[in-house]
N, C-alpha and C positions, 0 to 999 in steps of 0.2 A: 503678232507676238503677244498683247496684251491679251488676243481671248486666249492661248495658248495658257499664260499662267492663271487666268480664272479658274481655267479648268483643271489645270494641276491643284487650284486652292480648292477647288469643291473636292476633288479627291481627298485631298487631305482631315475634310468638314464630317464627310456625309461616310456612316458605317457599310461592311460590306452589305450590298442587297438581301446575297440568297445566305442568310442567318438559317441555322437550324434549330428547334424546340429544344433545347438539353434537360432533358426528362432524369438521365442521372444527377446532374447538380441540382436539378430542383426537387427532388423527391430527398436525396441525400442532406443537404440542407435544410429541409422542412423538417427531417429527422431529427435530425442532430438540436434546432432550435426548440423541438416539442420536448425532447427528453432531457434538456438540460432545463427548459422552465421547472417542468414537473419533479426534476430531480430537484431540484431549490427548493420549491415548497413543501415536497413530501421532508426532504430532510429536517427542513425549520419546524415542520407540524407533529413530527415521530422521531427520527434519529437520522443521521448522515451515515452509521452504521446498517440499518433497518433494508433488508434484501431488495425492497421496491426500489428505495431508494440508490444503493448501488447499482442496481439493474441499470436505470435510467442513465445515471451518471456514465455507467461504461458504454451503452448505447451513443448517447450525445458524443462521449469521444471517437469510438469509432466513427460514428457516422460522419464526423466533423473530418476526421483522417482522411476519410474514403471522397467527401467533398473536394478534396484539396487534389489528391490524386487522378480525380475526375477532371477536373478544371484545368489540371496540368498539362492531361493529355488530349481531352478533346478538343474537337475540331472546331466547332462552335460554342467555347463555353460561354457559361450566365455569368460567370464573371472572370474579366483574366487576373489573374493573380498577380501580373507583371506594374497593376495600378499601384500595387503596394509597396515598390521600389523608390515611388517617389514621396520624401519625408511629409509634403505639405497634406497630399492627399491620406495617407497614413495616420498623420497626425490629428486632423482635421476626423476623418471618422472615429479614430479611438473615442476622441472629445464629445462629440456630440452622442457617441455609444453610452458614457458617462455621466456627460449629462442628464440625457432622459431617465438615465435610472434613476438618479435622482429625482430629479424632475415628478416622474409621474409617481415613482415612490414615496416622496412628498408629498401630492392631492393627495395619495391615498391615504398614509397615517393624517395629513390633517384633514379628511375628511370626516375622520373620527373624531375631530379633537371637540367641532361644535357639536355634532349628534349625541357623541355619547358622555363626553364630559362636561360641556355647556347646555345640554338639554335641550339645544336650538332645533324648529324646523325646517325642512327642505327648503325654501326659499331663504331664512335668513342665513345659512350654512351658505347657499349660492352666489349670495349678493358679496360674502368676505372673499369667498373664491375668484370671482369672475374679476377683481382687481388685479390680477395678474396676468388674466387673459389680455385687459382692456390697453393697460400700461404698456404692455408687451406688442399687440399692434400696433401702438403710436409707433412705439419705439424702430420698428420694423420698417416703417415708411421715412423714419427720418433717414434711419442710418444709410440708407441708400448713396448719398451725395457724400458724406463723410468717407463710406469705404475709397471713395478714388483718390483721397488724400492721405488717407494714414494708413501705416503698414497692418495687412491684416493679423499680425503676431498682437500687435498691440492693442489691436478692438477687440479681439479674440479674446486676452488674457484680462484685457479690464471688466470684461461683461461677465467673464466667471466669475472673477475676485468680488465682484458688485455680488453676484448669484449667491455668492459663499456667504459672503457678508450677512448677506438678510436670511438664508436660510440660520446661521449661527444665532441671530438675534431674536427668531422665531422661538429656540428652545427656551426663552426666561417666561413662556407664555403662562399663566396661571389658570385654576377655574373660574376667576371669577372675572378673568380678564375683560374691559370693557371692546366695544368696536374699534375706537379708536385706535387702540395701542400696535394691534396686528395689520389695520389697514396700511399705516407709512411704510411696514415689513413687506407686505402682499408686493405693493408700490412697488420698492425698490427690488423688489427680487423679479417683478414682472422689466423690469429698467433694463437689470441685467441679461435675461435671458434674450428680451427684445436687442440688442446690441451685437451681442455676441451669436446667435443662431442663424440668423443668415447670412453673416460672414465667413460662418462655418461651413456652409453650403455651396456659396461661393468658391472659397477655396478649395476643396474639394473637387472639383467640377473645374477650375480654369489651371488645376496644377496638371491633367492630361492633356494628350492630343485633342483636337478637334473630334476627330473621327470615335471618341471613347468618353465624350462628353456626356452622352447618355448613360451608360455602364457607370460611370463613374457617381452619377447623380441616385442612378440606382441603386448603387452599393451603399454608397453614404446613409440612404434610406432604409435600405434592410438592416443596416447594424443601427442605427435607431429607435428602429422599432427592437428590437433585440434589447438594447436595451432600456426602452418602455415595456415590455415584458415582466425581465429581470429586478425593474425595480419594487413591484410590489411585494414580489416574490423573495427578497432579499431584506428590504426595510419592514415586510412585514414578519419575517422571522426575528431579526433583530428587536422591533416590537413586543412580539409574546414573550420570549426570552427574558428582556427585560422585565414585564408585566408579573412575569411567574416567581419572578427573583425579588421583586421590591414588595409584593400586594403582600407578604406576612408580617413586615415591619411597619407598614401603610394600617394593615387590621389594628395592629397593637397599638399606634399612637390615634386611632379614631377609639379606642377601649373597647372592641370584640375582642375578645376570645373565649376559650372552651371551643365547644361544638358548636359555636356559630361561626367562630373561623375556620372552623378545620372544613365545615361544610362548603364554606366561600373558598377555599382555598383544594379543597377534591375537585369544584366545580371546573375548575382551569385546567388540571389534569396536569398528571405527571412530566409532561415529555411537551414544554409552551403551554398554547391555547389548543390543548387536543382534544377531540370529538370528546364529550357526553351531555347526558340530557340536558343537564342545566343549564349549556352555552349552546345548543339549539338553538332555540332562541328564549327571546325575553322580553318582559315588557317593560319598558318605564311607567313614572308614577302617575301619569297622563293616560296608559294602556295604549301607547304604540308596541308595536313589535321590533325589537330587536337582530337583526340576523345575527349570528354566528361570527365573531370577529375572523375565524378562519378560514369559513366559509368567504367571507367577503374578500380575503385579499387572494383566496384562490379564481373566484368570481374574475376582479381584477387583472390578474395575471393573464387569463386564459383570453379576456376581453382584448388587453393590448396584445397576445401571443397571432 
């Protein structure tokens, strides 16, 4: 009797054997995730109007349609749709979909903030960053024991509000900000995410069957990286946007103007940070090279895509 229910429990553990390749969902899904990056950033670099840019957009939704109806009907899909019935799992990926875009959207603009605003090099830019990585793995190995005590709503919802927290306090940042100021931010926002990110995963993963445990850890993954994609591609438009809108009242209170601002201000281009020679690149006063702000967060995007 007792090997009897072993064996009913591994049944219940271990996925069907003979899985088949599902080359529709995965071709349609690759689709749909390439053409909705590209459609982000082509829209933030030119227009949401602009043909490429629609193109793309209608593509990623088809393709996204045509995903779902694939999944629906096949025999062996890459992922069942039916994981999304359940709120915890549901929930748990949206969030961590969210987060990342944040997340990586955030290295990305402040990755700017020491190179091109603080004048800092590759190593000291790395040493402010990598405080969030560091934080963030403590944080990772602690919460382990913690999760089997308190509900995962509640580790879940404090390590964002932590995340929010310090990403908010990030923005009082100045150019002449010292180390010190940003490191307790870097800290506490690495606190956060280390708290709250494997709880996320967790959850995700123990709110299916046994048997859908993989699939499930899977999924949660793919829409993470989805949206580590998405976020540079979204805060970096957001970015230029902003940059193209503030840099003629920014000229006037540093006292350019005439044709030295209108030059500084062609160079950004009509539509954001849009292509022309002058934002090619550039050198600082040192004669490093500059890339292309637009270049870079397309770089980015395509890196996480």
């Amino acid at each position: 009797m007792q090997d009897t229910q072993i064996c009913r429990a591994c049944k219940n553990i271990f996925a069907p054997s003979r899985r088949k390749l599902d080359w529709p969902g995965q071709v349609t899904a690759a689709v749909a995730m390439t053409a909705l990056v590209y459609g982000v950033i082509e829209g933030g670099a030119d227009a949401f109007t602009a043909p490429q840019t629609v193109v793309a957009l209608v593509v990623a939704v088809v393709s996204g349609s045509l995903f779902v109806v694939v999944e629906r009907r096949g025999e062996s899909p890459m992922l069942d749709l039916s994981l999304f019935r359940s709120p915890a799992f549901t929930g748990s990926t949206l969030v961590v979909m969210i987060g990342f875009l944040g997340l990586i959207g955030f290295f990305f603009v402040l990755s700017l903030y020491p190179g091109m605003v603080q004048q800092l090099d590759t190593w000291q830019s790395a040493v402010r960053l990598v405080l969030v990585n560091v934080v963030s793995m403590i944080m990772g190995m602690v919460i382990g024991p913690v999760m089997r005590r308190v509900s995962p709503r509640v580790i879940i919802t404090a390590g964002m509000l932590i995340s929010a927290a310090a990403l908010l306090s990030l923005t009082t940042l100045g150019v002449t900000t010292s180390f010190g100021s940003p490191a307790w931010r870097l800290a506490l926002l690495g606190l956060g995410l280390g708290i709250a990110f494997p709880c996320i995963t967790s959850t995700a993963v123990s709110a299916v069957p046994g048997r859908q445990a993989g699939m499930a850890a899977a999924g949660n993954n793919a829409f993470r990286q989805l949206g580590g994609a998405l976020g540079p591609a979204v805060l970096g438009t957001l970015l230029a946007t902003k940059a193209a809108d503030t840099l003629p009242g920014h000229l006037a209170e540093a006292g350019l103007s005439g044709g030295t601002a209108q030059s500084i201000t062609d160079a950004v281009g009509p539509e954001g940070w849009a292509p022309s020679p002058a934002w090619n690149s550039a050198r600082t006063p040192d004669g490093r090279w500059v890339p292309s702000p637009r270049r870079s967060w397309r770089a980015c995007a395509c890196a996480c895509a």
